[in-house]
C-alpha positions as CSV (number, residue, x, y, z in Angstrom):
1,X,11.5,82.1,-22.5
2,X,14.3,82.2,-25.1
3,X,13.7,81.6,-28.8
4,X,15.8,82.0,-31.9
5,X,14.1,85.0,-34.3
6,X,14.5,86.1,-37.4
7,X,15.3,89.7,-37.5
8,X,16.1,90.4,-40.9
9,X,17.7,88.8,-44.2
10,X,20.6,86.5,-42.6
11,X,20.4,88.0,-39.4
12,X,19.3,85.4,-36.3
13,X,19.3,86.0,-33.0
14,X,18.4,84.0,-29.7
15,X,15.8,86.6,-27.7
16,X,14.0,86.4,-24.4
17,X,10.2,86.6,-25.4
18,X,6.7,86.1,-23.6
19,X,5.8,82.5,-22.9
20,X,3.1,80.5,-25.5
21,X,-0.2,81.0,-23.6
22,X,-3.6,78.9,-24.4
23,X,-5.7,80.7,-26.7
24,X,-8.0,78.3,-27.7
25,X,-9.4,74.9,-25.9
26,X,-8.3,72.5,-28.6
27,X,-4.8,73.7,-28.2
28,X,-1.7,72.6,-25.7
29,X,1.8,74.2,-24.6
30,X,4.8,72.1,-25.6
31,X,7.7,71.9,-23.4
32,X,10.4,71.4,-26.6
33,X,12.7,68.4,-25.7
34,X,14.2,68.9,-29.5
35,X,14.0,70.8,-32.8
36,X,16.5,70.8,-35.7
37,X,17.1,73.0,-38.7
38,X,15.6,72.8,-42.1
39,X,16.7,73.4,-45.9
40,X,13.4,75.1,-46.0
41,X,14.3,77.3,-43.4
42,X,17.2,78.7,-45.4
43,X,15.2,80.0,-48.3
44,X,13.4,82.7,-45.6
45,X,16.4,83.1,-44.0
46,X,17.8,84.3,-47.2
47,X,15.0,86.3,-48.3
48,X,13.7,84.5,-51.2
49,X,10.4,83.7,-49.4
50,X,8.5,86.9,-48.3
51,X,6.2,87.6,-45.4
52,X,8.2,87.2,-42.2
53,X,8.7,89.9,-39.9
54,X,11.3,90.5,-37.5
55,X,10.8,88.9,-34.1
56,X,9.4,85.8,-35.5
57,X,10.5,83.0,-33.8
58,X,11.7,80.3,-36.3
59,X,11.7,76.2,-36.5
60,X,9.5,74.0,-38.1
61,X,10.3,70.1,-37.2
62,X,9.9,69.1,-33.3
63,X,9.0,66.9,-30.5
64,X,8.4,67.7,-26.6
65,X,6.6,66.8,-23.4
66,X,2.6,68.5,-23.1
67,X,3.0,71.0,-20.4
68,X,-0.7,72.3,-20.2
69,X,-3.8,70.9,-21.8
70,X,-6.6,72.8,-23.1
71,X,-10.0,71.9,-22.0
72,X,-11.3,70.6,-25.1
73,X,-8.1,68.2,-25.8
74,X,-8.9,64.3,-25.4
75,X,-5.9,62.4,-27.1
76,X,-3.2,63.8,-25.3
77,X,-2.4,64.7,-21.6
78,X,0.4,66.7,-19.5
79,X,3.9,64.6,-19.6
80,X,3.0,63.2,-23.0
81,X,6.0,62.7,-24.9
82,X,4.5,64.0,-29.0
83,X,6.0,64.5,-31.9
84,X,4.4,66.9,-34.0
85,X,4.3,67.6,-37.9
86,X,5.2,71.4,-39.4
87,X,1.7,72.0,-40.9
88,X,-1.1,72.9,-38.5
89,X,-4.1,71.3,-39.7
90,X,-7.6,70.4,-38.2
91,X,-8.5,67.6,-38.8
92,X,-12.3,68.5,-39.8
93,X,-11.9,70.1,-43.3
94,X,-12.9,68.6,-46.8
95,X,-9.0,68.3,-47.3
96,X,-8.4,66.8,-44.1
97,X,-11.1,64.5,-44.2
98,X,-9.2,63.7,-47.6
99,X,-6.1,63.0,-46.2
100,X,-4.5,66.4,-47.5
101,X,-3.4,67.6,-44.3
102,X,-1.0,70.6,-45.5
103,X,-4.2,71.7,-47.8
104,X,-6.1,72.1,-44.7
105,X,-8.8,74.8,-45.4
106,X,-9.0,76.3,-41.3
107,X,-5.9,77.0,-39.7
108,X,-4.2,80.0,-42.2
109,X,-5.2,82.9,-40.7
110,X,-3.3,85.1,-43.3
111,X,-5.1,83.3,-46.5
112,X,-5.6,86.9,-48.0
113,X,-1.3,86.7,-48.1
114,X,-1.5,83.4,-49.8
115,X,-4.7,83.7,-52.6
116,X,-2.8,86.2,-54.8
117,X,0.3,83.5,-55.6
118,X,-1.8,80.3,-54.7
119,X,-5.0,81.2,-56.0
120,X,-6.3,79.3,-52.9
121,X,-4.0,79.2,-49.4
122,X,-2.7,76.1,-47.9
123,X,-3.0,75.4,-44.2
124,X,-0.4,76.8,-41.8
125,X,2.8,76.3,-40.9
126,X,5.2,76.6,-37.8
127,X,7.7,79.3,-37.9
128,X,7.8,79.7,-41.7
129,X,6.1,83.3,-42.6
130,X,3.0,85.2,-42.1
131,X,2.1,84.2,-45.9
132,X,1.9,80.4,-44.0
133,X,0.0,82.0,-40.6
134,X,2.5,83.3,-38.6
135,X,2.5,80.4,-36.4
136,X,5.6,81.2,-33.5
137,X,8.3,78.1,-34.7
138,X,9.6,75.2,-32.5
139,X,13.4,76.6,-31.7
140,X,12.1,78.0,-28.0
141,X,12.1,76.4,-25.2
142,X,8.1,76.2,-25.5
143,X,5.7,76.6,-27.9
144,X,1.7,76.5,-28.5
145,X,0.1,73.8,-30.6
146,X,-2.7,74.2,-32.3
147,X,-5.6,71.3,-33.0
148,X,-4.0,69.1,-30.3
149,X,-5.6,66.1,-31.1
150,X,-4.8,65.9,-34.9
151,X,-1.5,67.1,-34.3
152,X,0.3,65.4,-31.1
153,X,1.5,62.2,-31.6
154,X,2.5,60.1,-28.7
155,X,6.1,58.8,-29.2
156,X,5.9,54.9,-28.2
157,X,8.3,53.6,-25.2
158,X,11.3,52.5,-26.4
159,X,11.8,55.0,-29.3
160,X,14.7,57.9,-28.0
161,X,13.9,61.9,-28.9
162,X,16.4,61.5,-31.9
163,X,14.4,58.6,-33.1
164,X,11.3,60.8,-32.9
165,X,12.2,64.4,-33.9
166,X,13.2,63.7,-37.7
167,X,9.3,61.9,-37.8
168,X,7.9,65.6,-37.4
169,X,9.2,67.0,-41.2
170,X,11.9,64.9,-42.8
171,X,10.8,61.9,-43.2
172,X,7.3,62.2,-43.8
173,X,8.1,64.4,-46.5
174,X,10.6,61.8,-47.6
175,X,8.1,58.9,-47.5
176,X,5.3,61.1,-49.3
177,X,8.4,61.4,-52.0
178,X,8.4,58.0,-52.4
179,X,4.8,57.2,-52.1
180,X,3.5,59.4,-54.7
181,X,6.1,57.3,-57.3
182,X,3.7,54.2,-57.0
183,X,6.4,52.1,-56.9
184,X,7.0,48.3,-58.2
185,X,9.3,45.5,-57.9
186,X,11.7,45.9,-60.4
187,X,11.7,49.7,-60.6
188,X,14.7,52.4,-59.8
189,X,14.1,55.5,-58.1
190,X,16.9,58.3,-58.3
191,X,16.4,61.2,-55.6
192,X,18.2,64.3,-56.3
193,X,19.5,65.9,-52.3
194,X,21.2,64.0,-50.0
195,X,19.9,66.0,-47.2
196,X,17.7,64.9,-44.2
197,X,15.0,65.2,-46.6
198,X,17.0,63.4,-49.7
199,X,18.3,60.4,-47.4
200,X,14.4,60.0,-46.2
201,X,13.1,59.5,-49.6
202,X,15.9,57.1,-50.6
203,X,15.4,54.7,-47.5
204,X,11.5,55.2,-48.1
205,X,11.9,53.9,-51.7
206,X,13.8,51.1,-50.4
207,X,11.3,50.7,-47.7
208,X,8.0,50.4,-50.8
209,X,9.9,47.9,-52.5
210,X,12.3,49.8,-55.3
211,X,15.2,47.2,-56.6
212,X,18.0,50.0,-57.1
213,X,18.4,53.8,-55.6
214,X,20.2,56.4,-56.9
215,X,21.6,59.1,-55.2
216,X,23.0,62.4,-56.9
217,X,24.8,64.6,-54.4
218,X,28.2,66.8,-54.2
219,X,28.6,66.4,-50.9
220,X,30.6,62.7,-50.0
221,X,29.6,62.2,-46.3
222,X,26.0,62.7,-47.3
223,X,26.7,60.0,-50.2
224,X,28.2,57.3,-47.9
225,X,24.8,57.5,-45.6
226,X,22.6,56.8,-48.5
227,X,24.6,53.3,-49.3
228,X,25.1,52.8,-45.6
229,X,21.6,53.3,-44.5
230,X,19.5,53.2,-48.1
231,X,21.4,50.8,-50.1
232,X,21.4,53.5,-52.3
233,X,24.1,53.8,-55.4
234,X,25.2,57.3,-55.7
235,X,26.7,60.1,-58.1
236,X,28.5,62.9,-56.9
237,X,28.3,65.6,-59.6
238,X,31.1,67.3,-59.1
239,X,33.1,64.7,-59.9
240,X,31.1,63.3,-62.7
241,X,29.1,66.2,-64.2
242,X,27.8,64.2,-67.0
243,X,24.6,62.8,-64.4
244,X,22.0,62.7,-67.1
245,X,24.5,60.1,-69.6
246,X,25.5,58.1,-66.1
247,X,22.0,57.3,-65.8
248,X,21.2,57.0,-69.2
249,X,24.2,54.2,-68.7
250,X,23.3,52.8,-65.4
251,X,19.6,52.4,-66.6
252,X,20.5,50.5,-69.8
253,X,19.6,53.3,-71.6
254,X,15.5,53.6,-69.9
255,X,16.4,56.2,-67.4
256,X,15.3,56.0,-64.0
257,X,11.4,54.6,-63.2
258,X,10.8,57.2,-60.9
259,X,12.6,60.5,-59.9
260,X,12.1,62.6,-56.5
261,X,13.6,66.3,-56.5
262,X,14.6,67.3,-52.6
263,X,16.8,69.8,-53.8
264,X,14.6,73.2,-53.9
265,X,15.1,77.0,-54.7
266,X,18.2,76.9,-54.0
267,X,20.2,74.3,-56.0
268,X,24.1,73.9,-56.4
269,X,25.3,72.9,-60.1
270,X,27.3,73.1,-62.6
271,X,28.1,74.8,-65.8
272,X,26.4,78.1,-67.6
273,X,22.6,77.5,-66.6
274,X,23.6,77.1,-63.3
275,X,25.4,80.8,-63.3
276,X,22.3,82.3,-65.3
277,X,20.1,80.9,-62.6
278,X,22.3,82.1,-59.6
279,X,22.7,86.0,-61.3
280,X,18.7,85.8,-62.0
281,X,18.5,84.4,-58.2
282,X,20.8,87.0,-57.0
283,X,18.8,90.3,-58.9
284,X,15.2,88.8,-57.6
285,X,14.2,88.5,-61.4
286,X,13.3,84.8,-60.2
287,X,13.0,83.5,-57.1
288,X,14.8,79.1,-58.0
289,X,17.6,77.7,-59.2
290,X,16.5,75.0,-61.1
291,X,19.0,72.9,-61.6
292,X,18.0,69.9,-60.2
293,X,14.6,69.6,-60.8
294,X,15.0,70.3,-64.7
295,X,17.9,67.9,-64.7
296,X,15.3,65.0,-62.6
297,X,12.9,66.2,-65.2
298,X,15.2,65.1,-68.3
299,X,16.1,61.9,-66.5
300,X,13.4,60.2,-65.9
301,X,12.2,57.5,-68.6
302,X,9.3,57.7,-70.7
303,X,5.8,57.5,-68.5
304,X,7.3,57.4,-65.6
305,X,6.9,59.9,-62.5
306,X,8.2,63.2,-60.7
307,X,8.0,63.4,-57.1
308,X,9.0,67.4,-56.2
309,X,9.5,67.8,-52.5
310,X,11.4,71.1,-53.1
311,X,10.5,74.4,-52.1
312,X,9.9,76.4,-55.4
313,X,8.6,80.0,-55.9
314,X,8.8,81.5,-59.6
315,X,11.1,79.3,-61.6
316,X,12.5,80.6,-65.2
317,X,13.3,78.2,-68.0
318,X,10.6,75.7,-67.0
319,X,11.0,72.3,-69.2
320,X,6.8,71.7,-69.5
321,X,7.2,70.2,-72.6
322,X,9.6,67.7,-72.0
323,X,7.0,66.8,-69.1
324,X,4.4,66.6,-71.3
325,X,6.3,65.3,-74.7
326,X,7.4,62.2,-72.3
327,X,4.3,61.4,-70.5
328,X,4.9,62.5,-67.0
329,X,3.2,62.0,-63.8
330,X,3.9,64.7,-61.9
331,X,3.3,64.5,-58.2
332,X,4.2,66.9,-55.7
333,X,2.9,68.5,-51.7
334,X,4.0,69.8,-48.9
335,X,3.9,67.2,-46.5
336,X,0.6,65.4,-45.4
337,X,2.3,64.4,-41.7
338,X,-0.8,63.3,-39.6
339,X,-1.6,60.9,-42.7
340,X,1.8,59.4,-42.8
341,X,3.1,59.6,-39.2
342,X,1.1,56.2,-37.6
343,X,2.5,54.2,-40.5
344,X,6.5,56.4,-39.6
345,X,5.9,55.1,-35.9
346,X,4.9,51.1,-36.5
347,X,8.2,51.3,-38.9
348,X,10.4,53.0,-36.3
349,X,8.8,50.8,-33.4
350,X,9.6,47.6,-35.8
351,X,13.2,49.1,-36.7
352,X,12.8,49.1,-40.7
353,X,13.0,53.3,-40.3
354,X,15.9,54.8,-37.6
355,X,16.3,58.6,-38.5
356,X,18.2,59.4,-35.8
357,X,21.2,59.3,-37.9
358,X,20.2,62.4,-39.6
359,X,21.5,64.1,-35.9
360,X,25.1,64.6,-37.2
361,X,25.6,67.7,-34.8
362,X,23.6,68.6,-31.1
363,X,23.7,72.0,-30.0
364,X,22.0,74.5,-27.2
365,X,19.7,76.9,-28.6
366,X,22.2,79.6,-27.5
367,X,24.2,78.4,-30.3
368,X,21.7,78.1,-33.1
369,X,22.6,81.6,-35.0
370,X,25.8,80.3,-35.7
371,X,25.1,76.8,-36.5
372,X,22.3,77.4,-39.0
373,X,25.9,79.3,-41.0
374,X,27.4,76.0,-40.2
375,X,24.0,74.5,-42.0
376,X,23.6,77.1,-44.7
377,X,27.5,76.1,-45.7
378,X,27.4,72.6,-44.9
379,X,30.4,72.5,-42.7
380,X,32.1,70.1,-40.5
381,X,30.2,67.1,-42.7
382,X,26.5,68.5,-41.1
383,X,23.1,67.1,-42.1
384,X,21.2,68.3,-39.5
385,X,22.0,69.9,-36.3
386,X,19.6,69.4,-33.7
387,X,18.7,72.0,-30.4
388,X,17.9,71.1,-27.0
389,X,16.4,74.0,-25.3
């Protein structure tokens, strides 16, 4: 089959490799309809997160047909339409059985990779290092999922592949976003990233009940689909640098209830910290630029909460005590999908969540080297671009 790989620091390539075969009975082959790229994916990509070896096949967020069934499967049968989330996670763990799906305890087969950084490993996920299980990603034609029945989701009739795809990654890590700010009426929530993952946790907010959402983005066709499809207000900072005194202003002087960082490791900014974080970045004397989340940090009122969806490594400069001077709740995960995906689908199927929009750009997988540059740059006015093997 063919499958995009990762052979090296910025270099992709689309290769013919063996097929996914059934190793274990619990586990099913996925015919990919669609898969689409992934901030997350560029931090690897760029070598900032270690562990992946060349000929790994890449891709994280997806949704396919069941081709073949394991024998031990009982949810899910062949020509099931599924969408999956990126962590692999059984299901049968103390953190499963908690509700903690990305912490599962069962499926990292590389923990010993993990333990040193972590202290304890996470559960796997697809396409995104050896340090995360080595799992081979979505962007193939087919692929091999683990745990079948915790992790297939039937899509309901009526829903189209672009409705269900961005259910898989984006926005459940963009409702978690929002979740963990236990929000109330009354309160503003202001999301740093207006990327798939940015525009989720906006319309999320919306969706819990936040009166006002605030944007902050440089980028102005990822601005105007937070107001069109979040309501959202929005800040582009490279027009108005001053972000921390606009929402001092906009917040009568309380800064923002809640604030969710979907930004990452590898922030744009502004000004002199942002150039000390990019050299730092640049030497591999730290691994973030932190922009963003120290500037969410310094926004956000008095007691209220952090939501970090970001990927982060080694971060210099860390503000801890104006998190803990201010009263801070931090929150933070990779996403817990199979908690959050039954609630996704009854608000797709009722029409309150439609993430299809996120789809700015379709491509074949032949193409995908190039267009994850296109990504990486955000040309051509891209959010996500999505494959169809």
């Amino acid at each position: 089959m063919r499958a995009l790989c990762w052979e090296g620091v910025n270099d992709l390539r689309v290769q013919t490799v063996p097929d996914p075969e059934l190793v274990n009975p619990h586990d099913v082959i996925l015919k990919i309809s669609l898969s689409t790229t992934c901030g997350s994916d560029l931090h690897f990509i760029d070598g900032y997160i270690p562990t992946m070896r060349p000929g790994d096949v890449i891709g994280h967020e997806f949704m396919g047909v069941v081709e073949e069934v394991g024998a031990a499967v009982t949810k899910v049968r062949r020509g099931d339409r599924v969408v999956v989330p990126s962590f692999v996670s059984c299901g049968n763990c103390w953190y499963c059985q908690k509700d903690l799906y990305s912490l599962c305890d069962n499926t990292n087969p590389n923990a010993a990779l993990q333990a040193p950084a972590l202290g304890y490993p996470t559960g796997a996920v697809y396409g995104y290092t050896h340090a995360f299980g080595g799992y081979a990603g979505s962007h193939a034609q087919y692929m091999r999922v683990p745990h079948a029945d915790v992790g297939c989701f039937p899509v309901p009739e009526g829903l189209s592949d672009e409705q269900a795809l961005f259910l898989s990654d984006a926005a459940p890590t963009g409702y978690m976003g929002a979740d963990f700010c236990h929000i109330q009426p009354g309160d503003t929530v202001a999301v740093w990233g207006g990327g798939g993952v940015g525009l989720m946790a906006a319309q999320s907010a919306r969706l819990l009940g936040a009166e006002r959402v605030i944007v902050i983005d440089r980028f102005p066709e990822r601005l105007r689909l937070a107001r069109e499809h979040a309501g959202a207000e929005t800040i582009n900072y490279a027009q108005t640098p001053e972000v921390l005194a606009l929402l001092h202003d906009l917040t009568g002087g309380r800064g923002p209830d809640a604030c969710i960082d979907a930004v990452g490791m590898e922030a744009h900014g502004t000004g002199p910290g942002y150039l000390y974080d990019r050299a730092k970045q640049a030497l591999r004397l730290s691994t973030d630029r932190g922009q963003a989340l120290r500037q969410a940090i310094m926004a956000c009122r008095k007691g209220g909460t952090l939501s970090v969806l970001g990927v982060y490594g080694l971060m210099d400069k860390f503000p801890l005590g104006v998190i803990m001077n201010k009263g801070l709740t931090v929150r933070t995960a990779q996403q817990h999908g199979q908690h959050y995906l039954p609630r996704l689908l009854d608000h797709a199927v009722r029409g309150e969540l439609d993430a299809s929009y996120l789809a700015t750009h379709r491509f074949s997988l032949e193409d995908s080297p190039r267009v994850y540059e296109m990504f990486k740059h955000k040309t051509d006015g891209m959010v996500r671009a999505v494959f169809a093997p």
